[in-house]
N, C-alpha and C positions, 0 to 999 in steps of 0.2 A: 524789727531789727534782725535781720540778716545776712549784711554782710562784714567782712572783717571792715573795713571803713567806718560802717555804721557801727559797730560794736566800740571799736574804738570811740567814738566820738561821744556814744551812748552811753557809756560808763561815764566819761567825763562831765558830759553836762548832768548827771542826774545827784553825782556828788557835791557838780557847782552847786547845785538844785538843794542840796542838805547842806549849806556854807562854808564848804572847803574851799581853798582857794587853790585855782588849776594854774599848776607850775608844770616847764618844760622839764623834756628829758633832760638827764643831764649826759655827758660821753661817756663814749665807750674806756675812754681812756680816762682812768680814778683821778680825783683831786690830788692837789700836794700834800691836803692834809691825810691820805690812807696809801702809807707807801708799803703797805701788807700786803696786796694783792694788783694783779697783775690787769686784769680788764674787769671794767663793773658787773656784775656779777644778778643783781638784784636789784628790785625796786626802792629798795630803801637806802640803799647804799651813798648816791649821794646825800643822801639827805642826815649821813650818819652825823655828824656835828651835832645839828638836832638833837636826837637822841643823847649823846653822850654828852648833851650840855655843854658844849665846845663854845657854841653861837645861839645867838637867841634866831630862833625860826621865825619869817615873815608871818605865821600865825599859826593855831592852835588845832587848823586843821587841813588839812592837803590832801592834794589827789593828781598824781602825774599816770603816764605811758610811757615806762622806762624803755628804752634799748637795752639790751641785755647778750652779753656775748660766756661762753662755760666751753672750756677746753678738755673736761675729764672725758666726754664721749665721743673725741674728733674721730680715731678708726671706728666708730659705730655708725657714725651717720651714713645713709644709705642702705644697709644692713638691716634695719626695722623701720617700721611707721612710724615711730613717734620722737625718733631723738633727731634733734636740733644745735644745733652750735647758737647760732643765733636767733633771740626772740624779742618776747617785747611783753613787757608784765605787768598790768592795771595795777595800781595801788589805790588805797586810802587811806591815811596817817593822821593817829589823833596825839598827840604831844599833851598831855597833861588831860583833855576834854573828854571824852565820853571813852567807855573802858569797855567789859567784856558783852553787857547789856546793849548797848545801844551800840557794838560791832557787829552782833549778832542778828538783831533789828535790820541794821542797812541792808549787809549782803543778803540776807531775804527777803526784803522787798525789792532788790533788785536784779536777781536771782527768778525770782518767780515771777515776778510783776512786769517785769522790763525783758529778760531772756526768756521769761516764760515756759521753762523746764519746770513737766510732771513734776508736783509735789511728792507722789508718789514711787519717783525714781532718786529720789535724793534721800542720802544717807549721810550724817555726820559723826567726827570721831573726835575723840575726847583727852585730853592727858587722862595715863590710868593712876598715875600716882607713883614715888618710887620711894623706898626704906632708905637709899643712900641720901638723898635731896631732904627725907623730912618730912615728903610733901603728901598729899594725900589727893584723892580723885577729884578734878576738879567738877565740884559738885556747884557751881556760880555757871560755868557753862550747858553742863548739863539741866540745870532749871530755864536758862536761857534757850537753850535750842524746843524746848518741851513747852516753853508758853508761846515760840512761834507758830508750832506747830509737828514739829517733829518727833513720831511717838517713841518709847521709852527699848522698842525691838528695831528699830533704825539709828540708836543712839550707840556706837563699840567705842570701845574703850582700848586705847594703844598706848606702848609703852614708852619710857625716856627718848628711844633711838628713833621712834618715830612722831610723837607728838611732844615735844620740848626743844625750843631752842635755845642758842645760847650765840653769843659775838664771837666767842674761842674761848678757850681756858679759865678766863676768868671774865668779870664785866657782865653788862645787861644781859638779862636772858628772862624766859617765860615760858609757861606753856604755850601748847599751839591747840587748834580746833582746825578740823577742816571739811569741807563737803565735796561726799563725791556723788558720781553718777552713777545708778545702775545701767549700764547696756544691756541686760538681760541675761539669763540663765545659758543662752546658747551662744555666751564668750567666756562659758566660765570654765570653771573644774569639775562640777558636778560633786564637791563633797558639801555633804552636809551643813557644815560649819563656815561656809564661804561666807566672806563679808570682805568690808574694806580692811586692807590691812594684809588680804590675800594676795598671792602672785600670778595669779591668773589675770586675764585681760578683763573680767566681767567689769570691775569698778572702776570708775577713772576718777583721779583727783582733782579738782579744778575749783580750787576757792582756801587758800588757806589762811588764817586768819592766827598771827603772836599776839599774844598776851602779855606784853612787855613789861612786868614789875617786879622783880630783885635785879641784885646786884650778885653776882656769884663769886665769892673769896678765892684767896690760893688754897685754904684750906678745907673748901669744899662746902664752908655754911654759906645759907644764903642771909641777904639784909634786902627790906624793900627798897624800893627806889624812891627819892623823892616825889616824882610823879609818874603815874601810869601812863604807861604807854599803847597803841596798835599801831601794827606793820601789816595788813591784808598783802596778800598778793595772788592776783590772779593769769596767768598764760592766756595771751591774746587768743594763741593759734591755736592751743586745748580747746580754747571757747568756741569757737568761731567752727571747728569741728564738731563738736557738740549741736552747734545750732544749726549747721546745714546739713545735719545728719549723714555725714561721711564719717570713713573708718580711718583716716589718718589725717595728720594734717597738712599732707603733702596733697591730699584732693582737696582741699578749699581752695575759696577765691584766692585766696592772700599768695596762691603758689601757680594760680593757671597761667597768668602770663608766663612765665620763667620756664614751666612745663611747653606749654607751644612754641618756645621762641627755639627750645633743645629739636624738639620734633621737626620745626622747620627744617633747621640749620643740618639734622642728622639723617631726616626719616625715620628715626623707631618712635616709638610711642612708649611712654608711661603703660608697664605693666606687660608689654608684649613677651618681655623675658626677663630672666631674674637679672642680667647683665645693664640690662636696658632700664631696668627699673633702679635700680643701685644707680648706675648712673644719674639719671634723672634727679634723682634726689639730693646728690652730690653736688651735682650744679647747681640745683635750687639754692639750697643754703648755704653752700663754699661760697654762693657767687654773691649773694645777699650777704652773708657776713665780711666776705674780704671788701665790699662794696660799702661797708661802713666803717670799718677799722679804716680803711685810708681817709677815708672823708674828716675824721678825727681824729688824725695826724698822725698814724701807725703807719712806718715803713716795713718792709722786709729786711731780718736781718738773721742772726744765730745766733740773738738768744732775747730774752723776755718775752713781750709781746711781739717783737717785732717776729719773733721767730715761728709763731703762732700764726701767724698772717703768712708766712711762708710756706706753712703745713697746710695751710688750706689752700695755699694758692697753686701749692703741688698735686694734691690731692685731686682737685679739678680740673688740672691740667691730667693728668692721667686716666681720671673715667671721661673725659673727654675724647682722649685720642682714641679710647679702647669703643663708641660707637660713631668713629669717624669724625671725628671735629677737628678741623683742623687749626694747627696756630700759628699766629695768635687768633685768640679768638674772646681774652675775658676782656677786654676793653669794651666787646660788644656787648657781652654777656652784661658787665657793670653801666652802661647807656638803659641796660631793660631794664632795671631793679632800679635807676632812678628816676626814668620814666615813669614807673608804679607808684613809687613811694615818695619822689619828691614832695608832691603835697602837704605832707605830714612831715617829711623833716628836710627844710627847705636847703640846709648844708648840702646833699648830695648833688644838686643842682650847682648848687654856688663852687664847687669841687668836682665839677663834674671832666672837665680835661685833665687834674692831676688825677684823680681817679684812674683814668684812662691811660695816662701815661706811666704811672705806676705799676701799675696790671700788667699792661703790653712788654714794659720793660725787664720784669721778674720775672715772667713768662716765656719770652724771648730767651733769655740766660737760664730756665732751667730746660729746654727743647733741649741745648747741649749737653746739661747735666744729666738729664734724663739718659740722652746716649749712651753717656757713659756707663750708669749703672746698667745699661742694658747690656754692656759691653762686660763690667763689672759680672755680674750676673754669671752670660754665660763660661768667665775664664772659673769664678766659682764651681761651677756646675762640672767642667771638665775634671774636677778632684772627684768627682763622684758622691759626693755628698754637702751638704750646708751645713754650718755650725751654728751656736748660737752667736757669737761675733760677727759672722760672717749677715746672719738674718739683722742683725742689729747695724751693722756699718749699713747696709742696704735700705734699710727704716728710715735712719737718723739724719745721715750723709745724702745720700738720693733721693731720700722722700718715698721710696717705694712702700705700699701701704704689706706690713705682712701676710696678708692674705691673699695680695699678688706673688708674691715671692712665694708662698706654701700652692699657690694655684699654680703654677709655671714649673715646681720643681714634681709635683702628684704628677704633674702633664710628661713629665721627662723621666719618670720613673727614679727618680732622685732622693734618696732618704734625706731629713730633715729633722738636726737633733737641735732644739728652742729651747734647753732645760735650764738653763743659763739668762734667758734672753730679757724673762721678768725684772732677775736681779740688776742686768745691764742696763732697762729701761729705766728703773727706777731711780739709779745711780745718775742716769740723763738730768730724769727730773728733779732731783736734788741739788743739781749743778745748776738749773733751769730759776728755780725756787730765789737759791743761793745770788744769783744774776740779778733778780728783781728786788732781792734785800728783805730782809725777816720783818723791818718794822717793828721790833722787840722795843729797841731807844726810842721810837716815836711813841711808842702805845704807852710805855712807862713814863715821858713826861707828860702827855696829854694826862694821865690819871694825876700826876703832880699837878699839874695844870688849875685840874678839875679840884680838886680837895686843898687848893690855894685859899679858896673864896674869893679870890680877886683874881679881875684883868688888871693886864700888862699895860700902861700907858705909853705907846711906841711913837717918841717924841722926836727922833733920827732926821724927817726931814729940815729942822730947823736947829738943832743941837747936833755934835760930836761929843759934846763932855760936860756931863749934869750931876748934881748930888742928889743924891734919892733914898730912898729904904731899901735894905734887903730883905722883902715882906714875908718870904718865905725858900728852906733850906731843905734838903734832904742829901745827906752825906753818899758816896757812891765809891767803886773801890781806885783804889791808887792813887788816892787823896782829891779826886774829880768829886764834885757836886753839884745838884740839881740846883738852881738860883729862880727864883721868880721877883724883879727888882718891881716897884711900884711904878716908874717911869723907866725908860729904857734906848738907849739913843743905837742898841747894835740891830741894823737890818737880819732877819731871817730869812734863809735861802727862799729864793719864789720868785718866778715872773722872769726866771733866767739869771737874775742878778746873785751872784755866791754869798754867804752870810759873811757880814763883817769880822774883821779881825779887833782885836778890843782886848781891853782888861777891866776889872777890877780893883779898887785899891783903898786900905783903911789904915789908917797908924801905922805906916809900915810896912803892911801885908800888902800883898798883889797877887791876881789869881788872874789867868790869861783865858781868853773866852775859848773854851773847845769846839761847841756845836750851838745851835741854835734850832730852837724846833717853833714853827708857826702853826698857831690854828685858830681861824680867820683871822679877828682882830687882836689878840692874844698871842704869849709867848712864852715859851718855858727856856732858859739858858742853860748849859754845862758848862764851868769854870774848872781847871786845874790850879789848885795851890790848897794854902791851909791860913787860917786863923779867922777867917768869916762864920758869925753866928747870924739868926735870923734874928729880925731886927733893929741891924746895924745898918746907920749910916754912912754910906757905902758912894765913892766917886767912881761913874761906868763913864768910860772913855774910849772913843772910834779915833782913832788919830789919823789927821786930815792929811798925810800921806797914802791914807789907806781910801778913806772917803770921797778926796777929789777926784785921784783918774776913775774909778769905780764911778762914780755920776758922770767925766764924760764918756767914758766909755756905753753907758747904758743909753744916754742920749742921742748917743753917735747911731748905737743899733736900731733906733727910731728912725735916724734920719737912711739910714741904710736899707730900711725896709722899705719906706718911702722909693727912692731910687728906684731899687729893683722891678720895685711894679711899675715906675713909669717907662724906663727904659728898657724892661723885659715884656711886662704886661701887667693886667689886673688877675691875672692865673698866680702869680706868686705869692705863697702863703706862708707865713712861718713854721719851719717844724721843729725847731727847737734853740738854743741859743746858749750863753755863758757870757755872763757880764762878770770880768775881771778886774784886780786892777793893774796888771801889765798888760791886759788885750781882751779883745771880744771875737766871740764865734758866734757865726749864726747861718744856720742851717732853715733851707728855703726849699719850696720844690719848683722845679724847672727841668725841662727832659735834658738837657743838653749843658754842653760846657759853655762857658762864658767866652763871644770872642774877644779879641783883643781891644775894639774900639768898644765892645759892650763894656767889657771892665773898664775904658776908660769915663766913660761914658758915669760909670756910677760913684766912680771915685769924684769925678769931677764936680759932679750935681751933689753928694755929700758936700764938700770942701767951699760949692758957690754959696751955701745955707750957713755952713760954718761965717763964712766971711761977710756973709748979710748983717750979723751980730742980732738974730732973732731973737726975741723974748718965748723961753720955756713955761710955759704956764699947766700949773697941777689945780683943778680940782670937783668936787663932787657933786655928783648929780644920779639922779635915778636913772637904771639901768634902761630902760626902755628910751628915754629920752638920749643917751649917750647913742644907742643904736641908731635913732634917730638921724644924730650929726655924724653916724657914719664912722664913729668911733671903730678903730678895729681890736677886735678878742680875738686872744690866744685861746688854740687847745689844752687841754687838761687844766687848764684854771679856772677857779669855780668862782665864778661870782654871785653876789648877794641883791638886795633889788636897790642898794647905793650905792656907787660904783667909782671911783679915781679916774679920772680920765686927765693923761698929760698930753699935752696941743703945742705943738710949734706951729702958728696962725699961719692958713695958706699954704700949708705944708706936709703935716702930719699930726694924726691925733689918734690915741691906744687908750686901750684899758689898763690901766699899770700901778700897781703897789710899788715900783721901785724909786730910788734916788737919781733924781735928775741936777744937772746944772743949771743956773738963772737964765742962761742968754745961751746961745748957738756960740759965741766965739769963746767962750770959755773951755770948748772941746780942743781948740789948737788944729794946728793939722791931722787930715786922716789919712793915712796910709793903706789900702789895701798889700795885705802880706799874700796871700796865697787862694786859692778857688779852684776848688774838686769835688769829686762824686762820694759822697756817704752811703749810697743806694741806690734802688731801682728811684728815679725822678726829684732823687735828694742832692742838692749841691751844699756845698760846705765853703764858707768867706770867712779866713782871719782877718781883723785889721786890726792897727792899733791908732791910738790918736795921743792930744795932749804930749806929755815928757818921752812918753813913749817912740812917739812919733818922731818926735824932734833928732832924738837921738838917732834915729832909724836914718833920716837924711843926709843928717850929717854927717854919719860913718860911708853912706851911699858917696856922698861929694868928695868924701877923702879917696876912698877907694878910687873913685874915676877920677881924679885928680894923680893921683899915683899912675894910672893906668895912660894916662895921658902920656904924663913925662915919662915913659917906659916905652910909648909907641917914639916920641921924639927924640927920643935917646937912639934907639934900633934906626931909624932914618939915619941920624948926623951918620952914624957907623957904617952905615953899607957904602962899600967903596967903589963900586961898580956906576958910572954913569949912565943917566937916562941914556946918551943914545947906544949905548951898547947892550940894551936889550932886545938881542937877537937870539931866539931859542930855537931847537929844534926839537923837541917833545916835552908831554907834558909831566916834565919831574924838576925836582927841588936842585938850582946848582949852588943857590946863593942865598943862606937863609941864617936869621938873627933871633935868636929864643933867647926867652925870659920870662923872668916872673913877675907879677904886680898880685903881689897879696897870695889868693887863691888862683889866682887867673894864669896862664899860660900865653903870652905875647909871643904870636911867630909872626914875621913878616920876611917875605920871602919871593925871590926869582923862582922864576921856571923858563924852562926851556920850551920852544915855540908852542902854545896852546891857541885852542881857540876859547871863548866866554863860555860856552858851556863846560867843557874839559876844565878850565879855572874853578867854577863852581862846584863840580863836584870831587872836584881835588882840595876844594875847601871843606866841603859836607864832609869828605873821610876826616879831614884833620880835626872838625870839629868834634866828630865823634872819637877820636881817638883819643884828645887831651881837654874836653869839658872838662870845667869850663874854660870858655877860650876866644879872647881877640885874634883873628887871624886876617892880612893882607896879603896877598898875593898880586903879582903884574909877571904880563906875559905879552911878549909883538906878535900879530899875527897881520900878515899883507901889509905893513907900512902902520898898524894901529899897534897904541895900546892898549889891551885890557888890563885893568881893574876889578880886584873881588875884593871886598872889605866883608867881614862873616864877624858878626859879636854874640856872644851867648844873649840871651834875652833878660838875664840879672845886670848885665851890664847897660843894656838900654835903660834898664828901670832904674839904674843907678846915675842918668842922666848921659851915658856917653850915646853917640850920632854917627852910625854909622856912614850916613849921606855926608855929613861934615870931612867926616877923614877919607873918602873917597874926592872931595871936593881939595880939598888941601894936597892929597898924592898926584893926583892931576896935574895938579898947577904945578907940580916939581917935575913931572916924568914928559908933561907933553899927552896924558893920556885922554 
């Protein structure tokens, strides 16, 4: 076992090998249920439900190869051997089965046996014990490491902040154990006392292993957990440098291709100089991490993750230009890294042109920005010194990494006062934090959730209004409260579709639904009002003004997605969406704007499926098999190995938790509203359908009905006859304005033009009074010309421009 491939694969099967059951990564981008954090982070993380007893886990013992993405050290990458943005981290997950004994047992038989790393280079460390927790040294792992084999002067002992973890503040947490590697005395420090736990390079950590059993209070005591748990986690790319006996993990396999394809592209080499080398390494992981964030549905934006993807998509952009690369150049960059890796995670393949088109298009738009700060830059530099605002506008705004901006200003002989710059940074990522949402109201009804003892029986697709139990209560401030109903007919936000609107109601009382929180099959409710106790008989009601257009609109966004891929491609993937119920958004990628017969194109083939009157059909089957029939999954939704799959036969079929209508013609007509850019390769479709719709046309028919008799009205009026249109330039002698609604009606003489001079004497007018119906007629040599010019709200409102060109004709001789 050798190489990063084999390692990979080599963990996997040897855990199969001990009856774990091997489950895929899950994304980069977290489930609905963890809206705490921003990109996954850890191996266990999907799978946190599990643990927190949210969902019961396909079994009792696991073993994936997560992807894993960490933004605390994005200005360091480059800068050292060993930091990563993104990586990829072995697990093995025991949910109630085998505890700290038989954790210990694995990783060393697989560890020695399988990786085959000196016994005698391995060292493991221990929780030491701490006075505030209670706890004392974990003398269970320590017996365990001593009967594998590991003697009693290899065995240290490390404190809270480095062997113990915890989920946050309060909730599951444990000690941890972990093993590391000697590299030898001549990576070290040379004191006496060196061991792991030092900060010299000599130990490396690569095997850690939670001991998941308390529960940690607000007040600090711990309680165990109902079942023990383990979280291993091991770094692919630590390993795999360990095993090929390199000093970073930017010389392993898993980084040569990405390294020759820079060298091609630039001529320097890995290592030739410190510039060169920072580089290199830049691209390696900028280019592999932006190269998975998109394939998982991550745009470039200013702020969340998206913003994260722009940091790195900057960052590479810049040690690129700086050994000559020219741009664009990461669409190529992202072709190599899926070249590599597709095997293992077949997404980047199947994403492989938005990928591409994404890259090129953020890249493209920041070559300018870039300018600018360069431009930026030097008008700073003319003051004769930098500020800290000045280094932070430059960071934050431009993406310039500080350490260019401190290299460039040392170069220019430039003081540079940063003393401020922390505080400013931090204030970013607080705003940063703040953007992606605390997750406080989710973590707190999940624990409600949890300490219910019951699921939610989520009854919505076949009920709006049932009687039930209010099985459990927890009062909250300004008369809101937590509700857990025994059956429950209100959808929780997910899958796109917004949570229902609802109430509650008992003798009297009524409580309006506030929020809704989902975790998988499960639900926890917020109600504002007062006089609900727990264990009351309790009427929960969706009112079917709020439920109808919300199904078809969600239905609609299936048939809509459908569309787009046939009449744009099979390249179009969802990236995000809002099932309303006055309208639906849905956000696709596609490099370009929609043209005109494309949108009509998809409006069209929407509205032939509406009119088909096609039977909607919902229901379950195992996940593998859905993928089979070609089912399509959204990003950031986590599925479980039985899966909803809703099918309009012949048509379209999704992975979907949401409210659908019976049949295609219960959606009514669809309207497309509007189609623009969200982003680099993001486009954005409102539309509405149903009542929505309706209304939508019929104020369209009024208006251009108005619009009509306003142009026929300005006709009877003008009193000048056809054959006295004889002009001698191209200006206004004889013109009749008015208004229809919003709209501006001019129709009007000119003096002699020709058809082009007409036209763009129509172009000025349109731009001068959008929106606006405008006619114009002029003689030139014995002819007439005709210009009819309508803003393009008025086509889509049904008027014809060719009609009322066809009808001025027939009256002027034109």
């Amino acid at each position: 076992m050798r190489t990063t491939d084999e390692l990979r694969e080599g963990f996997l099967s040897f855990f199969e090998s001990k009856g774990h059951q091997r489950r895929p990564s899950g994304s980069l981008v977290p489930a609905t249920f963890d809206p705490s954090v921003l990109l996954t982070t850890a191996g266990m993380q999907p799978l946190k439900p599990y643990f927190l007893g949210l969902e019961a886990p396909p079994g009792d013992r696991l073993t994936t190869v997560q992807k894993c993405f960490r933004t605390t050290d994005i200005d360091e990458v480059g800068l050292t051997a060993r930091h990563l943005t993104f990586f990829e981290m072995l697990g093995n997950f025991s949910l109630g089965d085998y505890f700290k004994d038989g954790a210990v047992d694995l990783a060393w038989e697989f560890v020695t046996e399988h990786l085959r790393y000196p016994k005698e280079q391995l060292w493991a460390t221990v929780f030491a014990g701490d006075p505030e927790l209670r706890l004392d040294r974990d003398e269970v792992a320590v017996r365990a490491w001593e009967r594998v084999g590991v003697p009693a002067s290899r065995i240290v002992d490390l404190p809270r902040s480095e062997n113990f973890w915890q989920a946050g503040p309060t909730g599951p947490c444990g000690p941890c154990s972990e093993l590391y590697f000697d590299r030898g005395p001549e990576h070290g420090c040379d004191r006496p006392e060196c061991a792991p736990g030092c900060e010299c390079d000599r130990f490396l950590e690569f095997w850690n292993l939670v001991f998941m059993e308390f529960d940690l209070a607000d007040d600090g005591s711990l309680m165990p957990l109902p079942q023990q748990n383990i979280d291993t986690g091991a770094g692919v790319e630590r390993n795999a440098a360990l095993l090929q006996g390199v000093h970073s993990v930017y010389e392993t396999d898993g980084f040569q291709t990405f390294m020759a394809w820079v060298e091609a592209e630039t001529g320097t080499r890995y290592g030739e100089s410190e510039e060169a080398t920072k580089a290199h390494r830049v691209l390696a992981d900028h280019g592999r991490g932006m190269t998975f964030l998109v394939a998982d549905g991550v745009t470039p934006s200013n702020e969340g993750r998206g913003y994260i993807l722009r940091r790195v998509i900057r960052r590479a952009v810049q040690h690129g230009s700086r050994i000559g690369l020219e741009s664009p150049f990461l669409g190529r960059l992202a072709d190599v890294v899926a070249e590599r890796m597709a095997a293992v995670y077949p997404e980047l393949a199947a994403h492989r042109r938005e990928i591409r088109d994404v890259l090129t298009g953020e890249e493209e738009r920041f070559a300018r920005t870039l300018e600018r700060g360069q431009r930026l830059f030097d008008e700073v530099a003319e003051r004769g010194e930098i500020g800290s605002e000045d280094l932070f506008r430059l960071h934050d705004t431009y993406g310039f990494p500080v350490e260019l901006t401190r290299e460039l200003a040392r170069e220019r002989g430039i003081p540079l006062h940063d003393e401020d710059f922390t505080r400013l940074m931090e204030e970013q990522r607080t705003r940063s934090r703040s953007a992606a949402g605390s997750g406080a109201g989710a973590e707190r009804a999940a624990d409600f959730a949890r300490e219910a003892g019951f699921a939610t029986e989520f009854v919505g697709y076949e009920k709006t209004d049932v009687l039930t139990q209010l099985g459990a209560l927890e009062p909250l401030d300004d008369g809101a409260f937590l509700a857990k109903l025994r059956e429950s007919p209100f959808y929780a936000e997910g899958g796109g579709q917004v949570t229902d609107m609802g109430w509650l109601e008992k003798d009297g009382a009524r409580a309006e639904l506030a929020a809704a929180y989902r975790f998988g099959d499960d639900q926890a409710l917020v109600f504002q009002g007062e006089g609900f106790d727990a264990g009351d008989r309790v009427r929960a009601v969706v009112p079917w003004r709020v439920r109808f257009p919300t199904m078809a609109n969600h239905t609609a966004t299936h048939l809509l997605h459908q569309a787009l891929r046939e009449v744009l491609g099979d390249h179009v993937r969802q990236a995000g969406s809002a099932v309303r119920l006055d309208k639906l958004r849905f956000d696709f990628t596609h490099g370009q704007a929609l043209s005109p017969e494309e949108r009509d194109g998809v409006e069209e083939l929407v509205n032939e499926r509406v009119f088909e009157n096609l039977p909607v059909h919902a229901f379950l089957t195992p996940l593998d098999e859905a993928k089979r029939l070609g089912a399509t999954a959204l990003f950031g939704e986590k599925y479980g190995d039985i899966v909803r799959v809703v099918e309009v036969p012949g048509f379209s079929r999704e992975l979907c938790g949401g409210t659908h209508v019976r049949t295609t013609a219960e959606i009514g007509p669809f309207v497309l509203l509007s189609e623009g850019s969200v982003g680099s390769g993001i486009r954005r479709i409102e539309a509405v359908t149903s009542g929505e719709a309706f209304a939508l046309l019929r104020a369209r028919a009024r208006e251009a009905e108005e619009l009509r008799q306003e142009l026929e009205q300005a006709r009877k009026e003008s009193k000048a006859p056809p054959e006295a249109m004889a002009f001698a330039g191209p200006s206004l002698v004889d013109e009749r304005r008015s208004r229809a609604g919003d709209v501006a009606v001019i129709v009007a003489e000119t003096t002699s033009a020709s058809a082009d001079e007409l036209l763009e004497l129509s172009d000025r007018l349109m731009q001068e009074h959008t929106p606006a119906a405008i006619v114009l007629g002029a003689r030139e040599d014995g002819r007439v010309h005709l210009v009819v010019n309508l803003d393009r709200s008025l086509e889509e409102r049904g008027l014809d421009a060719v009609k009322v060109v066809r009808e001025a004709a027939a009256l002027v001789g034109g």
